[in-house]
C-alpha positions as a printed Julia matrix, in Angstrom:
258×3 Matrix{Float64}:
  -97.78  101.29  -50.8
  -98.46  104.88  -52.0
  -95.74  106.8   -54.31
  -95.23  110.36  -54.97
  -93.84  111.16  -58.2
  -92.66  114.67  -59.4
  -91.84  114.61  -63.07
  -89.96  117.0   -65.13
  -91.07  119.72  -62.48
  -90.52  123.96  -63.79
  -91.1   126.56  -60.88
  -90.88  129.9   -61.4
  -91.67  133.19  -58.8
  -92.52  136.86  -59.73
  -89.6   139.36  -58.71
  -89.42  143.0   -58.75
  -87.26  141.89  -62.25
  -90.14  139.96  -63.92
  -90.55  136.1   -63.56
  -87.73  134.03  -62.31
  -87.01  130.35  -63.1
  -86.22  128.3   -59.74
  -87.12  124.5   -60.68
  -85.49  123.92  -63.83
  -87.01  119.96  -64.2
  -86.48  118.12  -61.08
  -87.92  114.5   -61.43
  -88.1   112.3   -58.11
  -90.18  109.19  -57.04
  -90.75  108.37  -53.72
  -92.21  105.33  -52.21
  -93.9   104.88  -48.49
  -91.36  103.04  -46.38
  -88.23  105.36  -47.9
  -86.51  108.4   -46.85
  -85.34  110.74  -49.57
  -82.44  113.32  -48.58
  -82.09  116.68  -50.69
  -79.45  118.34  -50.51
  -77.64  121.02  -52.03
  -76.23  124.8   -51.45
  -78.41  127.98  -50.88
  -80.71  128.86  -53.45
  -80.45  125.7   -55.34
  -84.1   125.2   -55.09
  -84.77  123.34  -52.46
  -87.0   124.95  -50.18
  -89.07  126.04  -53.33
  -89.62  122.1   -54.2
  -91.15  121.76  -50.4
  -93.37  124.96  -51.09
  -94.36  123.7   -54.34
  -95.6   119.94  -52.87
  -97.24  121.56  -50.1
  -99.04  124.21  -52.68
  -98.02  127.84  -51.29
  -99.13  130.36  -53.81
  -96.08  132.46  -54.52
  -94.83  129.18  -56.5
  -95.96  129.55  -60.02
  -95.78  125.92  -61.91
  -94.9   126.59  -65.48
  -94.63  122.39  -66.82
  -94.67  119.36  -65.18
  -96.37  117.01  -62.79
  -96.61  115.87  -59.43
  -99.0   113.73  -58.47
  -99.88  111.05  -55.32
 -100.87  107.78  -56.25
 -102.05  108.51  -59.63
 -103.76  112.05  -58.5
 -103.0   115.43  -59.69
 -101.22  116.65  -56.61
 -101.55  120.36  -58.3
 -105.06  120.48  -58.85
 -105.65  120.07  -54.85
 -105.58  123.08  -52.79
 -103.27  123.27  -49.56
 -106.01  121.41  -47.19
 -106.51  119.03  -49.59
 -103.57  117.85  -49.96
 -103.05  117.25  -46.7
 -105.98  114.88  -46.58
 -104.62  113.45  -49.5
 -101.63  112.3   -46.58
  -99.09  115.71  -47.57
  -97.47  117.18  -44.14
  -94.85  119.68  -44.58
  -92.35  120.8   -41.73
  -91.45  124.46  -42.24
  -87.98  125.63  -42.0
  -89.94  129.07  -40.28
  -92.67  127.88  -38.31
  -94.92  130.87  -38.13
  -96.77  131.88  -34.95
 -100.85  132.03  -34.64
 -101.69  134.45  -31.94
 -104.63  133.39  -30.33
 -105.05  129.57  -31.12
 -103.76  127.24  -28.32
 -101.32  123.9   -29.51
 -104.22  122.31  -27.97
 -106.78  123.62  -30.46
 -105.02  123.73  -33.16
 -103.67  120.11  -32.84
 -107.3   118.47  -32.58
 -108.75  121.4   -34.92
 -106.1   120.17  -37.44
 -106.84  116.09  -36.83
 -110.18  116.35  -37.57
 -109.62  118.33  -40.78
 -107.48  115.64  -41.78
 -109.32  112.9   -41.15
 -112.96  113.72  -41.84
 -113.92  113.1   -38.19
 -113.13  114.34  -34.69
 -110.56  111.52  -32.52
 -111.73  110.32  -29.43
 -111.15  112.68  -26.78
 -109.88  110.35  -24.03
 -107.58  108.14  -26.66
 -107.0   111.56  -28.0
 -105.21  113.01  -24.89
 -103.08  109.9   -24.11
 -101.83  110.07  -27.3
 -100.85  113.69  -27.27
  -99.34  113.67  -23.71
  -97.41  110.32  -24.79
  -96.01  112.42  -28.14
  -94.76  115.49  -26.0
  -93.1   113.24  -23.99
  -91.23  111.22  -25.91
  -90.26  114.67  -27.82
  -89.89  117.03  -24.6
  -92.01  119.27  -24.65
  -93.51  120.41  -21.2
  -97.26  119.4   -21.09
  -97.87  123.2   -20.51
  -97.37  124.1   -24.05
 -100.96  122.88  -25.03
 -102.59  125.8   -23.95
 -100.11  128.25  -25.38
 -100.8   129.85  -28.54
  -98.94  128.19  -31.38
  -95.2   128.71  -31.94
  -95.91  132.14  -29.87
  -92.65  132.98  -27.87
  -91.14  129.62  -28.75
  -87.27  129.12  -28.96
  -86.48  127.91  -32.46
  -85.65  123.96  -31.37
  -89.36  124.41  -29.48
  -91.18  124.93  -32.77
  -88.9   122.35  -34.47
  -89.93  119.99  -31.85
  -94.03  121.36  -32.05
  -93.71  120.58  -35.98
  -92.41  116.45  -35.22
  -95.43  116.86  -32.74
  -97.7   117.58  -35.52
  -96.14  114.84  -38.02
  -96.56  111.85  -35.37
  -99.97  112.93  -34.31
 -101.33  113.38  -38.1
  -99.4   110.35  -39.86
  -99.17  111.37  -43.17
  -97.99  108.96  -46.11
  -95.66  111.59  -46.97
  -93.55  114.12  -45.15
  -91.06  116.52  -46.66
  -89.15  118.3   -43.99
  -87.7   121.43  -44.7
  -84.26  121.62  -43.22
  -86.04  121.31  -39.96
  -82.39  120.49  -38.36
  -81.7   124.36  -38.88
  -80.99  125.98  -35.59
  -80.95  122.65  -33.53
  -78.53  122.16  -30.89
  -77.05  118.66  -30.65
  -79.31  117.23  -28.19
  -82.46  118.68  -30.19
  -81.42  117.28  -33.3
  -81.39  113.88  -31.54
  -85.07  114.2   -30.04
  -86.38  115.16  -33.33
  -84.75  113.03  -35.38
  -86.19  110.19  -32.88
  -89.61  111.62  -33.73
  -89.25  111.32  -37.36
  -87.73  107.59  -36.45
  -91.18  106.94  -34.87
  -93.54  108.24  -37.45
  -91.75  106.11  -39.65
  -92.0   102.66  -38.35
  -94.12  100.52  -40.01
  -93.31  101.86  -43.19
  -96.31  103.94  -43.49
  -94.88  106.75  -44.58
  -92.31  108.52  -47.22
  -89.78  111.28  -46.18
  -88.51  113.97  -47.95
  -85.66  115.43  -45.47
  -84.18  118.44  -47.22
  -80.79  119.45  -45.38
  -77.15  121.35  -46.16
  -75.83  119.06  -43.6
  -75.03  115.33  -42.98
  -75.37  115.78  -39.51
  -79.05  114.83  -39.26
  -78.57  112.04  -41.69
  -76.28  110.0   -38.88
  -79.88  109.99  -37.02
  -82.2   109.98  -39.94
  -80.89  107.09  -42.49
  -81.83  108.09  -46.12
  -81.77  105.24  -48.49
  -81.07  107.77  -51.91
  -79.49  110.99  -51.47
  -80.04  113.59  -54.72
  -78.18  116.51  -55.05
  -79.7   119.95  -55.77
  -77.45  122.75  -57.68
  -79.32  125.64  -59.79
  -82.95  123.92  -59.58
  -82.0   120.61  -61.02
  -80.82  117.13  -59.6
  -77.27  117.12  -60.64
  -76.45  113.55  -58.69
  -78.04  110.65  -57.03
  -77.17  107.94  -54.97
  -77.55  106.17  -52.13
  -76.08  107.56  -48.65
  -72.63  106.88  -49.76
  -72.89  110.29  -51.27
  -73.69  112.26  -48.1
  -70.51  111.13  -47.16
  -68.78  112.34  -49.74
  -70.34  115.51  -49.69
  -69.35  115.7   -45.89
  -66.02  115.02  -47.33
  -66.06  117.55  -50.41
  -68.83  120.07  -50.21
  -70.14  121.26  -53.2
  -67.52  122.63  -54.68
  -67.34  120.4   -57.73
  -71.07  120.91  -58.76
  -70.98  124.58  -58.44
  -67.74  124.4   -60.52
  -69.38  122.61  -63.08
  -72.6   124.5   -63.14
  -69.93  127.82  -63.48
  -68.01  126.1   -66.28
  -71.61  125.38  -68.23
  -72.38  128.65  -67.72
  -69.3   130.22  -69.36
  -69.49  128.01  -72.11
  -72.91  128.75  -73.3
């Protein structure tokens, strides 16, 4: 079993109005074999907690840990940790003009592991992955996320997490912009990459909707950079239920009184 533990995490980001405090000390654990749902309203620092993990440099850690299996998470740059077994699905998937799926998936694989896969075991196992996701076998030798419809990169970044197998996958509301039936085909990739218990997810979301394919055994609940609640998924229910008024109300009423 491998963990990933975050502890007592401060983010910050440079504005045109001087530095800007985003995490405000978010602690999690998560174990390989569990799925972790984040949610929260805009701007409650979600997004920036899957930025931090996966090390983009606007982020600017002021205190705190994170670390994977004992190892300073923070001291690795962005390739490194994901050899380390980090994969993070971007809410924007960016395009790369000039570098085929088909490059760029292999490319990427041998990064990660240190060696080039087998061509011929290789290609089965790519074809098998676009099918089961639905993605047209053409795609391979297009450039990467160039011209794609947004469920197409969505779909191209569950590609990427079955094919790579992290231990640990934080997905950045990658149910944005899905229609009902993509929702359901990549929600069944996720389902895949995690049999066997081999890996940890980290599904941030505003909805519930993905989380009646995806079943999260804790839910935590972001508002103003900090985990205000916890629970199991009896909570994503009653956030379905309530929204978020009550922890915004709170956070208001906290506000006002200091």
């Amino acid at each position: 079993m491998s963990t990933l533990e975050i502890k007592d995490l401060h983010v910050s980001i440079e504005t045109e109005q001087g530095k800007k405090e985003i995490l405000k000390g978010v602690s999690l654990v998560i174990n390989t074999g569990e799925t972790h749902a984040i949610m929260g309203p805009n701007g409650s620092g979600k997004s920036t907690l899957a930025s931090t993990i996966a090390g983009h440099p606007r982020y600017i850690v002021d205190s705190g840990s994170i670390t994977l299996d004992g190892q300073d998470v923070l001291e690795m740059s962005v390739d490194e940790r994901a050899r380390a077994g980090l994969f993070l699905a971007m809410q924007y998937p960016v395009e790369i003009p000039g570098v085929t799926m088909s490059n760029f998936l292999r490319t990427a694989k041998t990064a990660i592991d240190g060696e080039a896969p087998a061509l011929r075991t290789w290609t089965k196992d790519v074809k098998a992955a676009m099918t089961q996701l639905r993605i047209d076998t053409e795609f391979a030798q297009r450039n990467v996320n160039e011209g794609f419809s947004g469920g197409e990169k969505k779909r191209h970044e569950i590609l990427q997490l079955e094919l790579f197998a992290p231990k640990f996958a934080v997905l950045d509301e990658t149910d944005s912009g899905l229609d009902v039936d993509a929702l359901k085909i990549v929600s069944e990739g996720v389902n895949r990459a995690q049999e066997g218990g081999n890996m940890g997810t980290l599904l941030i979301t505003h909805y519930t909707r993905i989380l009646r394919y995806i079943k999260p055994q804790f839910v935590h609940v972001f508002v103003d950079g900090k985990v205000a609640e916890e629970g199991g998924p009896e909570l994503a229910d009653r956030l379905e239920e309530e929204g978020y008024d009550r922890f915004l109300a709170a956070g208001a009423s906290a506000a006002t009184e200091a």
